[in-house]
ChimeraX commands (.cxc) that place a marker at each C-alpha (Angstrom):
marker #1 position 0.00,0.00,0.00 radius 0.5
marker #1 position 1.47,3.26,-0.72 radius 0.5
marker #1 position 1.77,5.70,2.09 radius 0.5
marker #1 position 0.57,9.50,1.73 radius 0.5
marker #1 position 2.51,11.88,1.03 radius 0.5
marker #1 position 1.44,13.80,4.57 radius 0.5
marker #1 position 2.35,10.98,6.19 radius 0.5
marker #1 position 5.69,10.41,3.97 radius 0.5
marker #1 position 6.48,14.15,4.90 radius 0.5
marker #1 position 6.32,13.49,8.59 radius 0.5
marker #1 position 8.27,10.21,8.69 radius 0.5
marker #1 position 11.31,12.32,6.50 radius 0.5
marker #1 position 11.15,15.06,8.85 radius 0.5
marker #1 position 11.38,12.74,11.92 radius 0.5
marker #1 position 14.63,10.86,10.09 radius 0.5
marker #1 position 16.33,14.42,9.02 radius 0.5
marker #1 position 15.91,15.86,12.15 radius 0.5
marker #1 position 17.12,12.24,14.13 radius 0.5
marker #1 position 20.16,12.72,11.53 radius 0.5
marker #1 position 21.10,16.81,12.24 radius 0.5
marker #1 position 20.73,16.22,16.10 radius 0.5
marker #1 position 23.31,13.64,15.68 radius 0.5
marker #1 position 25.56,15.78,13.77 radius 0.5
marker #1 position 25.15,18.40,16.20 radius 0.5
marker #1 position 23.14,20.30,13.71 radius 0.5
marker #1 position 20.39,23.01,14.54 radius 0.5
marker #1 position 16.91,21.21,13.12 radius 0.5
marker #1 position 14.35,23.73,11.80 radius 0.5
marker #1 position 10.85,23.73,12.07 radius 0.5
marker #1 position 9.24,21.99,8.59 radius 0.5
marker #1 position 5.82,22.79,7.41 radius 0.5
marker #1 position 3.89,22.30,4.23 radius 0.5
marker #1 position 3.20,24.43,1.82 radius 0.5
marker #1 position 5.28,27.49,2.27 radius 0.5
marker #1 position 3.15,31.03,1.90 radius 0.5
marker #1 position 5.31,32.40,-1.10 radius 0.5
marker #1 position 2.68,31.33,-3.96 radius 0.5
marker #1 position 4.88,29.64,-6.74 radius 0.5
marker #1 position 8.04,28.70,-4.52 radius 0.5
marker #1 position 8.57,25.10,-4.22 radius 0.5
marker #1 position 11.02,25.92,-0.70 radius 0.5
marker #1 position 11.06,28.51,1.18 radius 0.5
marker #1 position 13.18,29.39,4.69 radius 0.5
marker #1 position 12.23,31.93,7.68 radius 0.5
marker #1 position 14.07,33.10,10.03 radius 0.5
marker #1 position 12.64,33.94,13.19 radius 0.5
marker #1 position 14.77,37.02,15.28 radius 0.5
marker #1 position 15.75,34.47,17.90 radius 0.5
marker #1 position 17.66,32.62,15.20 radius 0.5
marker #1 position 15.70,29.74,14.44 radius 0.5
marker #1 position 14.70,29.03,10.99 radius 0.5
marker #1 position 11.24,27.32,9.44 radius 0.5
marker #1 position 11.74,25.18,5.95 radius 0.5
marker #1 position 8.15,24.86,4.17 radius 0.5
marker #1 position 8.16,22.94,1.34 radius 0.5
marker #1 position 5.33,22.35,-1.54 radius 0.5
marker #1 position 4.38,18.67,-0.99 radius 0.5
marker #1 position 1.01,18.40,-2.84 radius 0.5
marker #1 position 1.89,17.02,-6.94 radius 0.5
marker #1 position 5.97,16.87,-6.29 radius 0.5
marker #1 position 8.22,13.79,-6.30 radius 0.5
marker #1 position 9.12,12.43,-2.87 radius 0.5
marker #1 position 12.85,12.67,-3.67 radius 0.5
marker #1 position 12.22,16.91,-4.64 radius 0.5
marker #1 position 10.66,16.96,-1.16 radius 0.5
marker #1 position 13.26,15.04,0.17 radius 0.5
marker #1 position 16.22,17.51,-1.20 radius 0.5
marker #1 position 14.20,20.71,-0.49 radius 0.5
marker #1 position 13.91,19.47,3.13 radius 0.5
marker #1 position 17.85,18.36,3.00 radius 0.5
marker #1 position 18.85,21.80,1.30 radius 0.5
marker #1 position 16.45,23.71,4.38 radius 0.5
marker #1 position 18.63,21.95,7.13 radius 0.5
marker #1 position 21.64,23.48,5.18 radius 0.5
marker #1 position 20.54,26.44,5.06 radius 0.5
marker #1 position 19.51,26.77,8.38 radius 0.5
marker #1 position 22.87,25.77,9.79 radius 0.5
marker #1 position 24.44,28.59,7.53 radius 0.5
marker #1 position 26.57,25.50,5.80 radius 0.5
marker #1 position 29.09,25.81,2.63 radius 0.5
marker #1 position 31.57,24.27,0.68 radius 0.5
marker #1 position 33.13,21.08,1.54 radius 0.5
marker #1 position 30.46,20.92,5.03 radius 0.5
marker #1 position 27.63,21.48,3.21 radius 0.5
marker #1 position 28.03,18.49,0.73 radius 0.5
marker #1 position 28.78,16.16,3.32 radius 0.5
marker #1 position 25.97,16.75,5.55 radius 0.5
marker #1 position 23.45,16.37,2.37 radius 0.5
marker #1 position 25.40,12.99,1.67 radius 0.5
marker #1 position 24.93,11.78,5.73 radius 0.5
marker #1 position 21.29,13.12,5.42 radius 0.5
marker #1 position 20.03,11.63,2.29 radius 0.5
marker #1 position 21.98,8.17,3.71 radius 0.5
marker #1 position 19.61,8.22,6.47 radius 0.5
marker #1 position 17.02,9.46,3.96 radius 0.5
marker #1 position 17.30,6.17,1.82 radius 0.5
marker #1 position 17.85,3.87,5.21 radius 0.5
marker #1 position 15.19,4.90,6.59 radius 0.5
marker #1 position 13.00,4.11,3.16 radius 0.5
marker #1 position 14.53,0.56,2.96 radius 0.5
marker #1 position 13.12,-0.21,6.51 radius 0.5
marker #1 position 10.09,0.84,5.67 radius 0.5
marker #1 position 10.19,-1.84,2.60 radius 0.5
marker link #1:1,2 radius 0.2
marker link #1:2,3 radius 0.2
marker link #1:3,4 radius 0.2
marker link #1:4,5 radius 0.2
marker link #1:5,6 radius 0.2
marker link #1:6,7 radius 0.2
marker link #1:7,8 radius 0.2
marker link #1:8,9 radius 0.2
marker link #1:9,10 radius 0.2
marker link #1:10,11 radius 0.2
marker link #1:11,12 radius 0.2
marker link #1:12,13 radius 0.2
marker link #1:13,14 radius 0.2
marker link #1:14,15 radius 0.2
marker link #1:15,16 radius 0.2
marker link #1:16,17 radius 0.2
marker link #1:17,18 radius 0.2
marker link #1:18,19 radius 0.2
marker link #1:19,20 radius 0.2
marker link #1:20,21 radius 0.2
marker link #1:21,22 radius 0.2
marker link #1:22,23 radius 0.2
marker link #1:23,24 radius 0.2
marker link #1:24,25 radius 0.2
marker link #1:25,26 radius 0.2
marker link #1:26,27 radius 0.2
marker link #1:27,28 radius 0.2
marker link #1:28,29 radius 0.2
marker link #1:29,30 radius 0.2
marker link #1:30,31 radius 0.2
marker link #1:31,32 radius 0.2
marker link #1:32,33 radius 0.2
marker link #1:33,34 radius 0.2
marker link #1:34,35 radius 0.2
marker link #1:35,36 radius 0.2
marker link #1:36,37 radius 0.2
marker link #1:37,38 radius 0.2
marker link #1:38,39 radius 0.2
marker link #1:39,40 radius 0.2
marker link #1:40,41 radius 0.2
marker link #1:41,42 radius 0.2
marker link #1:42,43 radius 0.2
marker link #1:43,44 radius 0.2
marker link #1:44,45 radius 0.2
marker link #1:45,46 radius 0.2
marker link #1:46,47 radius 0.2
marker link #1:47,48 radius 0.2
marker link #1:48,49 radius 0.2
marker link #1:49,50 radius 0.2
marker link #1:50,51 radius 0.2
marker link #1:51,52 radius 0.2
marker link #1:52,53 radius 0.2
marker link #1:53,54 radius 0.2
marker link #1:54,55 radius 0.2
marker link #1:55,56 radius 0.2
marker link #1:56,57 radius 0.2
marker link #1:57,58 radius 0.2
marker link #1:58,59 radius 0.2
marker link #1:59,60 radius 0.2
marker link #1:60,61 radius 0.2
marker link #1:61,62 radius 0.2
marker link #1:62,63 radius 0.2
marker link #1:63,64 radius 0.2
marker link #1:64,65 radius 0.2
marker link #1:65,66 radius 0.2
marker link #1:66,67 radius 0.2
marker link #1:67,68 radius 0.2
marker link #1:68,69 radius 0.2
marker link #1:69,70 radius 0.2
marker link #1:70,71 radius 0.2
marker link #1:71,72 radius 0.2
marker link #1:72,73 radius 0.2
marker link #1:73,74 radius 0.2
marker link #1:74,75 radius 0.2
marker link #1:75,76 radius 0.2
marker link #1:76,77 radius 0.2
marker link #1:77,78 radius 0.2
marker link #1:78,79 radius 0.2
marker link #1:79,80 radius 0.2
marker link #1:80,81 radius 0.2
marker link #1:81,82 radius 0.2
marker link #1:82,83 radius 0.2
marker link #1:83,84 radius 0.2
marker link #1:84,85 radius 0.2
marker link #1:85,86 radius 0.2
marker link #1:86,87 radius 0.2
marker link #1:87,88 radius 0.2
marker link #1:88,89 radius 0.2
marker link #1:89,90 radius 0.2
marker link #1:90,91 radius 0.2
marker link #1:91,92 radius 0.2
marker link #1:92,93 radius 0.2
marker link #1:93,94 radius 0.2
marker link #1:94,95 radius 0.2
marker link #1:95,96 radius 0.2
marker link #1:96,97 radius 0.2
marker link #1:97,98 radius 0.2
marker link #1:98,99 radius 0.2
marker link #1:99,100 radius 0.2
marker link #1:100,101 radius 0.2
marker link #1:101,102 radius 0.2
marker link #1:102,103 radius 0.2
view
């Protein structure tokens, strides 16, 4: 049976943020869809420093979800360079384990 995407959304948000905390990674707040009509992404920050990643779920691939979500915690964490691309490689890792369990 093929889960929802709601339902798909939280489970990635629960592994992503699981994955940051262990990095020692801020994790943003995630909500769907984000109030800029036509963006796809979209991150807030909030005076206090933390940061909200809405993403469009509704009609997209899981795996654009997945990367918007994965390019949020990035962004968040003010990440570049050489950092950057290996904390998307250790999140989409628990991305995909995390979708082979659930198989």
């Amino acid at each position: 049976m093929e889960q929802s995407s709601s339902l798909m959304f939280a489970a990635t948000v629960r592994t992503l943020a699981s994955a940051a905390r262990e990095r020692g990674l801020v994790v943003p707040g995630f909500r769907s869809p984000p109030r800029v009509p036509g963006a796809d992404r979209t991150v807030r920050r909030a005076p206090d420093g933390r940061s909200t990643v809405a993403v469009v779920v509704k009609g997209r691939p899981y795996q654009a979800v997945a990367a918007d979500m994965i390019e949020g915690i990035v962004i968040a964490n003010d990440l570049d360079g050489t950092e950057a691309t290996r904390v998307r490689t250790r999140l989409w890792e628990a991305v995909v384990h995390s979708q082979v369990e659930a198989a």
